[in-house]
N, C-alpha and C positions, 0 to 999 in steps of 0.2 A: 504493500500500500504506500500511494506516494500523497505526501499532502503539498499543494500547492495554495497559501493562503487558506480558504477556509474550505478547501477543496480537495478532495477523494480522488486519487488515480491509479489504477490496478497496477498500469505497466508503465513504463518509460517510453513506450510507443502512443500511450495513450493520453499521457502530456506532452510529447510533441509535437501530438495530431491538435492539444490544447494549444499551445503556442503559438502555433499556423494560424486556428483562429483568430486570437489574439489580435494578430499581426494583422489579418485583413481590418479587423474592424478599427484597429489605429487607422491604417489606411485609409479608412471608409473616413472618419473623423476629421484627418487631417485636412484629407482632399473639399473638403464644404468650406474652406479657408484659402488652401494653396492650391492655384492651377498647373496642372504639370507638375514638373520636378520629380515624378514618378523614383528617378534612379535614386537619386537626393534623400527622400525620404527613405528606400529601403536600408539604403546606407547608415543614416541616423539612428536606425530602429536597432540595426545591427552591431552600431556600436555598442547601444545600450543596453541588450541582449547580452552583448561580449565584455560587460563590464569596462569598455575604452573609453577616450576622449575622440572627439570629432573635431574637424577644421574645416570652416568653410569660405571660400573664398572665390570671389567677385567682385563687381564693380558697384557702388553706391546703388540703392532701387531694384536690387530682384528680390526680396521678399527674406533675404536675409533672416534676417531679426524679427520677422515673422514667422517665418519657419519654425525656427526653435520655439517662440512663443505658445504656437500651436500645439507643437510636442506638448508642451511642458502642461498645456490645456488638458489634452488625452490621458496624460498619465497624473493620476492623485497622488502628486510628489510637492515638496517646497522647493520654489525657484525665486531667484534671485538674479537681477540684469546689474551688471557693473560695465557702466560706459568706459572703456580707456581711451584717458588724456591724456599729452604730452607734460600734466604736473600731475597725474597720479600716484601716489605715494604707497611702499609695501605693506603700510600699516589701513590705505584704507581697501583692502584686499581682505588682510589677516584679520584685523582688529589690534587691539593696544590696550595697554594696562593704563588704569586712569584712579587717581584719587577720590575713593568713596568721601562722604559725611565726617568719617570717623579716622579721615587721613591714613586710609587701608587702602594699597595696592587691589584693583579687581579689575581683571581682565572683561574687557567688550566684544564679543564676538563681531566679527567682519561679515560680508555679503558672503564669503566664502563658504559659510554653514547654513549650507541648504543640500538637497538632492541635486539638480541640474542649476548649473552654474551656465549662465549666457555670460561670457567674453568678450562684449559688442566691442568692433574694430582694434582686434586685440593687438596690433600691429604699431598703435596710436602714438604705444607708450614706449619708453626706452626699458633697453634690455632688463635692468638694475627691477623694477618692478614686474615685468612681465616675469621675472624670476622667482618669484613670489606665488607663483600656480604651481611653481615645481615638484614641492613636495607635498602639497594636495594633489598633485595629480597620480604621485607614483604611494606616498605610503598612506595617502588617508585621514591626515593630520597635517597638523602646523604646529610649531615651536614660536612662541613666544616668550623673550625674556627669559630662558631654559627651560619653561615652561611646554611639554609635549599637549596638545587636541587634536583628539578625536574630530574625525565628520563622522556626520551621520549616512550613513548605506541604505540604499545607493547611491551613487554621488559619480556625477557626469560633469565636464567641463565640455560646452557647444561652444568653438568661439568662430568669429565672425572674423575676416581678414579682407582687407583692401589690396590690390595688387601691389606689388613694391615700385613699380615706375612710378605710380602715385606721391608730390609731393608731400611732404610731412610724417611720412611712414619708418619706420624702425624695423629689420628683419627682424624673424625670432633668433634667439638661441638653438643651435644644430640639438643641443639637449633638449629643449622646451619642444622642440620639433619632432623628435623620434616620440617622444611618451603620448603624440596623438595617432592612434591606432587610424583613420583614416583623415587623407588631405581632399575633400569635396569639391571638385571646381564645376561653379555655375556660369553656364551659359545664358544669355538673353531668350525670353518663350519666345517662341512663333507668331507669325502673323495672330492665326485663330485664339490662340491663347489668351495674348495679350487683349484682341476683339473683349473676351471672353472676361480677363482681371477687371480691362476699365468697366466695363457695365457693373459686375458684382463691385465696384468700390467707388462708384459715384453717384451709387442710390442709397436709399436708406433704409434699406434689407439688413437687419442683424442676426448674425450666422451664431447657433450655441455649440459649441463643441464637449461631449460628452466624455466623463472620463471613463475609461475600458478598464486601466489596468495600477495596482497601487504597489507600493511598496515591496509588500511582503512576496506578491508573485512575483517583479521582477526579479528580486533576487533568488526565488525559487528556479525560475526557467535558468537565471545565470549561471549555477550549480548543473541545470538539467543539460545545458550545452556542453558544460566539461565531460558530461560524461558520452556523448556521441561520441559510438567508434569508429575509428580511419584506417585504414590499410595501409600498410608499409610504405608503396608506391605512391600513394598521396603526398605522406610526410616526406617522403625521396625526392619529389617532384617539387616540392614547396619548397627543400632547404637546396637543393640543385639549382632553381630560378635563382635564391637570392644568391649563393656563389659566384654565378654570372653575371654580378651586378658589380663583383671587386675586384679592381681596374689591378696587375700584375697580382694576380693569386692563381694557385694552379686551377682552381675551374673558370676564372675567368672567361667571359665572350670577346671575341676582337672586339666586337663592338664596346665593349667596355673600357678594355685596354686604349681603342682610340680615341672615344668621346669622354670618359666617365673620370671625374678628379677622385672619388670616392664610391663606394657602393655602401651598402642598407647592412646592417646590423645583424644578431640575431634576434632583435626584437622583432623586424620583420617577418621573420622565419613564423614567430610564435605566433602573430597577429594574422599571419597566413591560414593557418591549420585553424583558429580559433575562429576568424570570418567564413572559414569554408564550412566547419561543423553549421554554423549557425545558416548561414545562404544554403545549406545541403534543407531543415527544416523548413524554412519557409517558403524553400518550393515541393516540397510535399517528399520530399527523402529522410532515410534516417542514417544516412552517411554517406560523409560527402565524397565526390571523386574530382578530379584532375579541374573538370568544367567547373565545377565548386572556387578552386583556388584562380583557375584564370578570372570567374567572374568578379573576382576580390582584389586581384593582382593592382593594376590600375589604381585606386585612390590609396592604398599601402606602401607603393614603391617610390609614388612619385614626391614626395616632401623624403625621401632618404638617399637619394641616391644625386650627386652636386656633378654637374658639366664641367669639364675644361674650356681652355679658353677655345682651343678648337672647332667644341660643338658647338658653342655661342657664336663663334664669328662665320662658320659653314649655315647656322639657322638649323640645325638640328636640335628638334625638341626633346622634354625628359619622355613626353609621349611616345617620340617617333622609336626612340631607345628601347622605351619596355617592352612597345610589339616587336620589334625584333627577337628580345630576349624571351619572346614567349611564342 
């Protein structure tokens, strides 16, 4: 017997089959908000499925900061929006110890303590503070004043990023950068779409979005995803891809060796197997194969792996590189 939240399941096949549900009806949710973005959302869902962070990046006006918004609608979780500015400070991220009444030290919690963290324009701010998600993002807590806190689980960081040609922008940290399991890049909707955004937002129709799923079940499914099992030739294949991605190593690709300054971690490796389990469920499998990790491959490799000057000055993109190496 499996309990998920306040809920009975005989078998591991029979909360997966729950999961799938799940998932559509986020979908179903979302979608009476966001037009399109189809790929965007399942990406999102599957971070949060996979216990990751998410990165999203585009240009000012696609729905950005709505998106996440709308998640955070769907799932009965506490969120929290923190705009980053170019004068944002690590303490108003964390929080800060502050002089009570009684001239006692007592620490203030930060926006940081909630479930889904929005990181609108998280690009805004200089390194020095965006470094202040760090160890929220990897152990779960934050250190203040020696002082170690807890978050509370589950706990997501969605952030938002502006393209770096963009005046006024700050790169991330290559560190800040690996610990978001995927880098999301949006495109402008289509003609119909867009036909379709202006009418839904320039009348005065208000959309409810209902919440599907809380707390205790995500982190129920989070646990049910580790245990989806893989075949050897899966994991072979996903730590093989990333090999090929480190420019002078014995599995290297030419293509690596000519374009690539660096290649992807074993982080990537593990975010491979972990988004393949998860994208194996919510198309109706209960393990995943090869097509699993290629359809993951894409927003995993490309914030990990940096061009030479070669590929930059030739116009070869991080995109054009990973189809090759796939």
């Amino acid at each position: 017997m499996i309990e998920v939240a306040n809920k009975s399941f005989t078998s591991d096949v029979e909360a997966a089959d729950a999961l799938k549900k799940s998932y559509e009806e986020l979908k179903s949710e979302i979608g009476k908000v966001i037009v399109g973005q189809d790929e965007t959302v399942r990406l999102l869902l599957t971070a949060i499925f996979c216990q990751g962070h998410c990165l999203l990046v585009g240009v000012p006006g696609l729905a950005k900061t709505l998106l996440v918004q709308t998640i955070a609608s769907a799932l009965d979780l506490d969120f929290n929006r923190i705009q980053f500015t170019p004068d944002l400070m690590p303490s108003d991220i964390v929080g800060s110890e502050t002089l009570d009444n009684e001239r006692n030290f007592k620490f203030v919690k930060g926006p940081v303590f909630a479930n889904i963290i929005l990181a609108d324009e998280i690009n805004r701010t200089p390194p020095k503070t965006q470094s202040a998600l760090l160890e929220a993002m990897q152990e779960y807590a934050v250190t203040v004043a020696g002082q170690k806190h807890s978050l509370s689980k589950p706990f997501f960081v969605l952030a938002t990023q502006n393209p770096i040609e963009q005046e006024g922008t700050y790169p991330l940290p290559e560190a800040q950068l690996d610990r978001f399991m995927f880098m999301v890049s949006l495109g402008y909707p289509s003609y119909k779409q867009e036909l379709e955004i202006v009418k839904n937002t320039t009348s005065n129709i208000k959309t409810q979005v209902n919440k599907v799923l809380g707390a205790d079940e995500i982190l129920a499914f989070q646990q049910l995803i580790r245990k989806v099992p893989v075949a050897d030739n899966v994991i072979e294949y996903a730590v093989t891809l990333v090999h090929k991605t480190r420019p002078e190593t014995e599995g290297a690709a030419p293509e690596s060796n000519e374009f690539l300054e660096w290649g992807a971690g074993p982080r990537a490796s593990q975010n491979l197997i972990l988004a393949a389990k998860c994208n194996a469920i919510l198309t109706g499998k209960y393990s995943p194969d090869i097509e699993d990790v290629k359809a993951v491959a894409f927003p995993i490799l490309r914030h990990r792996i940096v061009r030479n000057f070669k590929a930059e000055a030739e116009g070869v993109s991080v995109e054009n590189i990973i189809r090759k190496l796939l």
